[in-house]
C-alpha positions as CSV (number, residue, x, y, z in Angstrom):
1,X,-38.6,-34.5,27.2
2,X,-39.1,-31.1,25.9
3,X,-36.4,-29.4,27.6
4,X,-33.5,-32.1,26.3
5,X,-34.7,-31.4,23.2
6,X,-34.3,-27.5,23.8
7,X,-30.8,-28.4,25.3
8,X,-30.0,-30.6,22.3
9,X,-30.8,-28.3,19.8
10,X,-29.5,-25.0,21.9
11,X,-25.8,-27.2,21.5
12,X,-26.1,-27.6,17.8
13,X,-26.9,-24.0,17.2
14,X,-24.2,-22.9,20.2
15,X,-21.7,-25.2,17.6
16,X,-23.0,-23.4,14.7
17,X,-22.6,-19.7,15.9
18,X,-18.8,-21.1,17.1
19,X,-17.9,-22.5,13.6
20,X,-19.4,-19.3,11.6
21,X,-18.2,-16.4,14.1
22,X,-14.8,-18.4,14.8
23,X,-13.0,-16.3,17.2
24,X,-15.5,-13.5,17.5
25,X,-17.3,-15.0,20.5
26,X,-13.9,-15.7,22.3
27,X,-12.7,-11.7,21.5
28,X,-15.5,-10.9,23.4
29,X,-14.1,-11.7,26.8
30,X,-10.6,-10.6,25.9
31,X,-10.4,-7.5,27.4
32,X,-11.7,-8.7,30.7
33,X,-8.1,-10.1,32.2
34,X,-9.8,-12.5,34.6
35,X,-11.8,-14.5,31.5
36,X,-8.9,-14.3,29.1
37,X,-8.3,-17.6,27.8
38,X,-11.5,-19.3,29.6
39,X,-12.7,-20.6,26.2
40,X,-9.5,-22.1,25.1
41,X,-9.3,-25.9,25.6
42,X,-12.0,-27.5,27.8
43,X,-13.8,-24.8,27.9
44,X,-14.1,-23.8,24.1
45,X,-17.0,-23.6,22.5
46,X,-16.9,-26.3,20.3
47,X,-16.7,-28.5,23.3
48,X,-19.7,-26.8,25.5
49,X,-21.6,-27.4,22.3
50,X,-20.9,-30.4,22.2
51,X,-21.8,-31.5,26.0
52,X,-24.8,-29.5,25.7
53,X,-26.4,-31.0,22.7
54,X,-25.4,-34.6,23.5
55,X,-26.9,-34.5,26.9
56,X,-30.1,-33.0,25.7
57,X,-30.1,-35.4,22.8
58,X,-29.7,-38.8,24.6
59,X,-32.0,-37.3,27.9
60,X,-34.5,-37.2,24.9
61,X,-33.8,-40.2,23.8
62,X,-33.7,-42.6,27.2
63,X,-36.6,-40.8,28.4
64,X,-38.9,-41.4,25.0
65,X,-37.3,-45.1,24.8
66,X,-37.4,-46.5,28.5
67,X,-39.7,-44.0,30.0
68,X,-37.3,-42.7,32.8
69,X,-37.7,-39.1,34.2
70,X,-35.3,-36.2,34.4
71,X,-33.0,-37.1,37.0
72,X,-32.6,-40.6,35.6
73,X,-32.7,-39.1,31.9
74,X,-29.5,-36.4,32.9
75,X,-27.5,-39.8,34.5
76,X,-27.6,-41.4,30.8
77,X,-27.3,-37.5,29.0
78,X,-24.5,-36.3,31.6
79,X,-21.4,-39.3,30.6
80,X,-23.1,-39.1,26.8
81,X,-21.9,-35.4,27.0
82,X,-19.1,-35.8,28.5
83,X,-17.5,-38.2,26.3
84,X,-18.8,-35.8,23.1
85,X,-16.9,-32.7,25.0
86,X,-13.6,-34.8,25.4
87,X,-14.2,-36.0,21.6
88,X,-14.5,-32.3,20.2
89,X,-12.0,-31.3,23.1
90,X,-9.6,-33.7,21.3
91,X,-10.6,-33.4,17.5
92,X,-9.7,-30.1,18.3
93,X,-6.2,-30.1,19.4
94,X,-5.1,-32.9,16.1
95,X,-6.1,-29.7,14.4
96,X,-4.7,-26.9,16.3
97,X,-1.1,-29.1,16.0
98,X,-1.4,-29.5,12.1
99,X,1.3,-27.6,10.8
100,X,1.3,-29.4,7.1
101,X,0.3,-26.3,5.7
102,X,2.6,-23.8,7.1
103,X,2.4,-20.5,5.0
104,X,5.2,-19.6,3.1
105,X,7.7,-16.3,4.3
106,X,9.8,-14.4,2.0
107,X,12.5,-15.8,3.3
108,X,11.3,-19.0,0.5
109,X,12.1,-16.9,-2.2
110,X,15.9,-16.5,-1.7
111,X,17.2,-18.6,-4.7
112,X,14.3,-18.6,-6.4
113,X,14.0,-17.2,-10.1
114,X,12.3,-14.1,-11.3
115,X,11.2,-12.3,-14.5
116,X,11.6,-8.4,-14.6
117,X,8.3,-6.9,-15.5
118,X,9.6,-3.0,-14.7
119,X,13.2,-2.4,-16.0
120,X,15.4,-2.1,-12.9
121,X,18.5,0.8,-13.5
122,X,21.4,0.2,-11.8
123,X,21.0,0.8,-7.9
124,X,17.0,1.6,-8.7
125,X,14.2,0.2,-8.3
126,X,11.8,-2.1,-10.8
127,X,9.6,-4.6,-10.7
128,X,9.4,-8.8,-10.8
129,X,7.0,-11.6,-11.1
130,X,8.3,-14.0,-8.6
131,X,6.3,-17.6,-7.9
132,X,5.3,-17.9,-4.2
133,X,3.8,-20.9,-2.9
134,X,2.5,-21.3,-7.1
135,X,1.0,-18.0,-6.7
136,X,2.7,-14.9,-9.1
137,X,3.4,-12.2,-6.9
138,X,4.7,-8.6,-8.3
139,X,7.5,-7.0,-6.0
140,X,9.6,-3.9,-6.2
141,X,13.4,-4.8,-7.3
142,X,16.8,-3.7,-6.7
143,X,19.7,-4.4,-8.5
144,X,23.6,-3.1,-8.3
145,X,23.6,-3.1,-12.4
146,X,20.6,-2.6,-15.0
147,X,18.4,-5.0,-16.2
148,X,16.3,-5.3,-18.9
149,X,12.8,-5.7,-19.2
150,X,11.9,-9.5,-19.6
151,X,15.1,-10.5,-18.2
152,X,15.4,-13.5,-15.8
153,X,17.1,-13.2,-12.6
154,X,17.6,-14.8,-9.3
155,X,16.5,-13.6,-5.6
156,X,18.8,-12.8,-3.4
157,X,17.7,-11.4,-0.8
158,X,14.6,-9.8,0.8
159,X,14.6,-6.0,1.7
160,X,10.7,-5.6,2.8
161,X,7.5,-7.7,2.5
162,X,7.3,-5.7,-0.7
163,X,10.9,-5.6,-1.9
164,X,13.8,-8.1,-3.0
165,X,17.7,-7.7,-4.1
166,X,18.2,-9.5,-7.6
167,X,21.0,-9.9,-9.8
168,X,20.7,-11.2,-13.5
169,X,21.0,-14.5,-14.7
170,X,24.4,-15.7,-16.1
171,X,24.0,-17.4,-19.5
């Protein structure tokens, strides 16, 4: 019973190392061109951890319970892991395919309004406090005529991750 136990708690710390080093493990093999891509899917850690520690865990289990030995305690552990590895293995793609957060581009702030923090002269640069995804972000500004300090004006276009064209707000 000892060594289900070992197995069960060797797949809970396996699962432990694969949620706090996310990635790192996997990098590991990603120079070697034959193993690139072996953890991904079936394979991934998550789900090795998960077979692991479920078939240690219910070998414990039917052996202390109905007093069968190894080979009958690894028939009840092997499907008990097997269904846990398809679980994590499909837990694991609902997440992969959640794109309700995507992260927003620059693009998102063509149209958007802008306060001048840096005076902009005309064909020069300055700076704004543009609103990204509710976050204030500072960028370097262009404009074709001068604007004022304080001034609002509207995006409209981006020249860099660091840089947009604006022109002042008509009033």
């Amino acid at each position: 019973m000892g060594w289900f136990l070992g197995l069960g708690i060797a797949g809970v710390v396996l699962l432990l190392l694969a949620l706090v080093f996310d990635g790192v493990l996997e990098g590991l093999f990603g120079s070697v061109g034959v193993l690139d891509g072996l953890f991904d899917g079936f394979l991934s850690l998550p789900v090795i951890a998960g077979f692991v520690s479920m078939l240690g865990f219910s070998g414990a289990i039917a052996m202390g319970t109905t007093g069968v030995g190894a080979v009958g305690a690894t028939a009840i552990g092997t499907p008990a892991g097997l269904a846990t590895g398809w679980l994590a293995y499909r837990l694991s793609q609902v997440l992969l395919r959640d794109r309700s957060g995507a992260a927003p581009r620059h693009d998102d702030l063509i149209g958007t309004s802008a306060s001048v923090v840096t005076a902009i002269p005309a064909d020069g640069f300055g700076e704004v406090l543009v609103r990204l995804a509710g976050q204030p972000v500072k960028l370097s500004a262009k404009s074709p005529v001068p604007v004022a300090r304080g001034a609002e004006v509207w995006v409209e276009a981006t020249l860099s991750r660091t840089a947009v064209s604006v022109r002042p707000v008509e009033r």
